[in-house]
N, C-alpha and C positions, 0 to 999 in steps of 0.2 A: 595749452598748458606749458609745451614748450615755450614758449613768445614770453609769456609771464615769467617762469622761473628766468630767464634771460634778460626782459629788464629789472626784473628785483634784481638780482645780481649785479647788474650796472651800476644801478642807484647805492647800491649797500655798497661796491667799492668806490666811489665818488665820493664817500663822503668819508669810507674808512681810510682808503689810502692815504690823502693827505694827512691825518689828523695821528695815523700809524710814522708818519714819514716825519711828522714836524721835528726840530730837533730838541721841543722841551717836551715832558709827558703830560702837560696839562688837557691837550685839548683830546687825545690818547685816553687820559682816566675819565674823564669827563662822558668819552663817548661809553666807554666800557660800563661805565657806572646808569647811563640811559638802558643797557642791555642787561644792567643786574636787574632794575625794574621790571621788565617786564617779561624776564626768569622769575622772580618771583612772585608775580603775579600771573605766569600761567602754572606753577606751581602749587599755586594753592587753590586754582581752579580744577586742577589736575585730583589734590585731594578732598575735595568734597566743601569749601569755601565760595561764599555765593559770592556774587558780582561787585558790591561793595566794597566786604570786608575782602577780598584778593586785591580790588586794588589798593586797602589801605596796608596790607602785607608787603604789597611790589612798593609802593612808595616810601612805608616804613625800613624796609631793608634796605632802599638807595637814602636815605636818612641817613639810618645808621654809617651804613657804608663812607658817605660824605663825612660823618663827623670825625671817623677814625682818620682819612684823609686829611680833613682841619689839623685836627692834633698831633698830625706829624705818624700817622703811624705807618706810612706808606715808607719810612728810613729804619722801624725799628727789627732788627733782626728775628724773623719770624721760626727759627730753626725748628724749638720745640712743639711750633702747632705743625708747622708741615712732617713732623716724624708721628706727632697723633694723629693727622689723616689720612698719612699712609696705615696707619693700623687700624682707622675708623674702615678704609676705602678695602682694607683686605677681608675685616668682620663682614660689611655687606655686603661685598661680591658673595661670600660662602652663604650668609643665612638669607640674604635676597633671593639667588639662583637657585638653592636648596627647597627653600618654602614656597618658589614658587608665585604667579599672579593673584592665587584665591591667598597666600598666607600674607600677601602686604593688608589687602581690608583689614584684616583682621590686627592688624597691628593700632594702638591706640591713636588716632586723628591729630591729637596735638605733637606727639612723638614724630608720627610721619611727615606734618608740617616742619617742622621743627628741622629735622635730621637734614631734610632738603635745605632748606633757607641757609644751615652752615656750610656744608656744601657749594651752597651759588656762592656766599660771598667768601669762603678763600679761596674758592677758584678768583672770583675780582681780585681779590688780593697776590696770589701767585703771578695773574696776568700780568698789574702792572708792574710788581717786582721784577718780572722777566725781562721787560720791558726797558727798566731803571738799568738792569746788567748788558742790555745791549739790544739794537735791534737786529743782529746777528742771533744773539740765543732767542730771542721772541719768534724769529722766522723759523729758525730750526725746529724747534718744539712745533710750531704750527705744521710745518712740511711732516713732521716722523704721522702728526695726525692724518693727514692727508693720504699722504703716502698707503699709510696703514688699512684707509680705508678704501683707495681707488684700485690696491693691489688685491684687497680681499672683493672686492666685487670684481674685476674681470676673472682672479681665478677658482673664484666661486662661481662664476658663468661657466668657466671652462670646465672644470673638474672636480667640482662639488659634489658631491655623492651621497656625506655623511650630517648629517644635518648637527648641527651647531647645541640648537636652545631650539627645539621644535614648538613646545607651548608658547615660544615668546616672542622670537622673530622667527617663524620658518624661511625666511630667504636665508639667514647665513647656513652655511656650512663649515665643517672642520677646516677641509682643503681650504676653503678661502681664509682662514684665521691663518693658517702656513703662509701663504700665499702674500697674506700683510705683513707677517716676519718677515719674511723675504726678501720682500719690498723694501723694508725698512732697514735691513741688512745694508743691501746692494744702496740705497740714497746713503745711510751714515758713511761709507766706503768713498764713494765719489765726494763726500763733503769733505771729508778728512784729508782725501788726496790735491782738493784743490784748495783748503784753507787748513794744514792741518794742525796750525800753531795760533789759532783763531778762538772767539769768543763763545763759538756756537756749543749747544747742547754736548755734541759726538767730541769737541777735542775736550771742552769736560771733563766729561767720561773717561775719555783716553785717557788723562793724567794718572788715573786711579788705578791703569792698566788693563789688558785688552779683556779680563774674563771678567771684571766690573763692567767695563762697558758693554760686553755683549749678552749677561746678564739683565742689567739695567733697560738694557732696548727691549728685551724679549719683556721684561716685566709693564715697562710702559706700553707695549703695542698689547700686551694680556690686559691691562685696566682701561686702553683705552676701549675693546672691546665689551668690557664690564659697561663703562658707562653706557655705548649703547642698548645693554641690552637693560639694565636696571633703569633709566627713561621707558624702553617699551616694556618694562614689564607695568611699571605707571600708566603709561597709556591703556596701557590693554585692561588692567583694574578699574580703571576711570571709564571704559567701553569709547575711549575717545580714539582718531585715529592720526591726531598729528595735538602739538600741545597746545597749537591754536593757531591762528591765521594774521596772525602779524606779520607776515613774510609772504606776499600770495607769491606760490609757486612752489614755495619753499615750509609751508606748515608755520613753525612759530620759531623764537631765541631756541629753547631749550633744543629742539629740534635737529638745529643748527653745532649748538655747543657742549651735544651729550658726552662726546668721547674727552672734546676738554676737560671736562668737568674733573677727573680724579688725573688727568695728564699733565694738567700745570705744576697743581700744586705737590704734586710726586716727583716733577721734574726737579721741582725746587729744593723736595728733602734729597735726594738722589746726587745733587751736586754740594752738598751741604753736610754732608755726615762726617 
């Protein structure tokens, strides 16, 4: 298993690095937009769409997606959808977390389609906006994710006690949710001191002054913990145990880009208000 998730990971940056690095964002939205497909196609696999109609879901979503690109909408200022997904992304953490794995079924099937597929694609949309403002802020927002979640697994292995979301992921616990603060504290800290008049995420922030900024971070490392756990509470509804095997080693996209998922495009209201 090991050996697997090591050359997937090889192969997925081989192909991402360059295309992250180039210096225009074509080959960048291009790739991203191959991984909105097939988010949206384990998505709709995830809610009860047979094999077909999911991929004509995953394909219709990078449609769509591609046409807003044609039309130039990757320039137009997207202020007021990313302040309604920050209020879309704080409604579902409460009534997602709240209701529970048995109260998503029960939620009507094109509703639940639906809610996702907006979802994956302004996350597309915030990525490559991120992206547009710098490959400085696109890495930062990438690392606070990281960060947030390599800090909450070692000090969830060390000192975890209090368990998190027991019905929905029993590995996390409290302590490690701290623990990814933390983490994310101590890297914005180090970034600032070594670029602290920079493009990235943290001096951002910083403009806005230090109790927005260290606000702003505790709320981003809280929804990025949301998304993982509103993905597994999908999984766990669906009795499935990864969102699919397009990634051997590594389970599926979704998988992969749960905690992005409400981190971009929050980033993006967040530096924008």
């Amino acid at each position: 298993m090991l050996k697997q998730r090591i050359i997937t990971a090889a192969l997925l940056l081989a192909v991402l690095l360059p295309a992250l690095f180039y210096p225009s964002i074509e080959p960048f939205a291009a790739l991203a937009l191959l991984m909105i497909v097939a988010a949206g196609w384990e998505w709709a696999r995830l809610n009860g769409c047979g094999s077909a109609l999911s991929l004509g879901v995953g394909v219709g979503l990078g449609a769509a997606m591609g046409c807003v690109w044609l039309f130039g909408g990757l320039n137009w200022s997207l202020r007021p959808l990313w302040l309604a997904l920050g209020a879309l992304w704080v409604i579902l953490a409460v009534v997602m977390l709240r209701r529970g794995v048995q109260g998503w079924g029960r939620w009507p099937a094109a509703f639940r389609l639906c809610i996702g597929l907006v979802v994956i694609a302004c996350a597309w949309l915030a990525l490559v906006q991120a992206r547009q403002i710098g490959l400085d802020f696109l890495l930062s927002v990438l690392c606070l994710v990281w960060m947030a979640d390599v800090a909450a697994y070692f000090g969830g292995k060390a000192l975890g006690k209090h368990k998190l979301a027991p019905t929905i992921s029993p590995g996390k616990s409290k302590e490690g949710a701290v623990s990814g603060l933390l983490g994310v504290f101590v890297l914005a800290a180090c970034w600032l001191m070594v670029d602290p008049g920079g493009n990235s995420l943290y001096a951002r922030l910083w403009t806005f002054g230090p109790v927005w900024a260290v606000l702003s971070l505790a709320f981003l490392v809280a929804m990025s913990v949301v998304g993982d756990l509103v993905e597994s509470l999908v999984k766990r509804s669906a009795g499935a145990k990864d969102s699919s095997q397009l990634l051997p080693g590594h389970g599926g996209v979704l998988d992969r880009v749960d905690a992005l998922l409400p981190v971009l495009p929050l980033a993006m209201m967040l530096i924008n208000v």
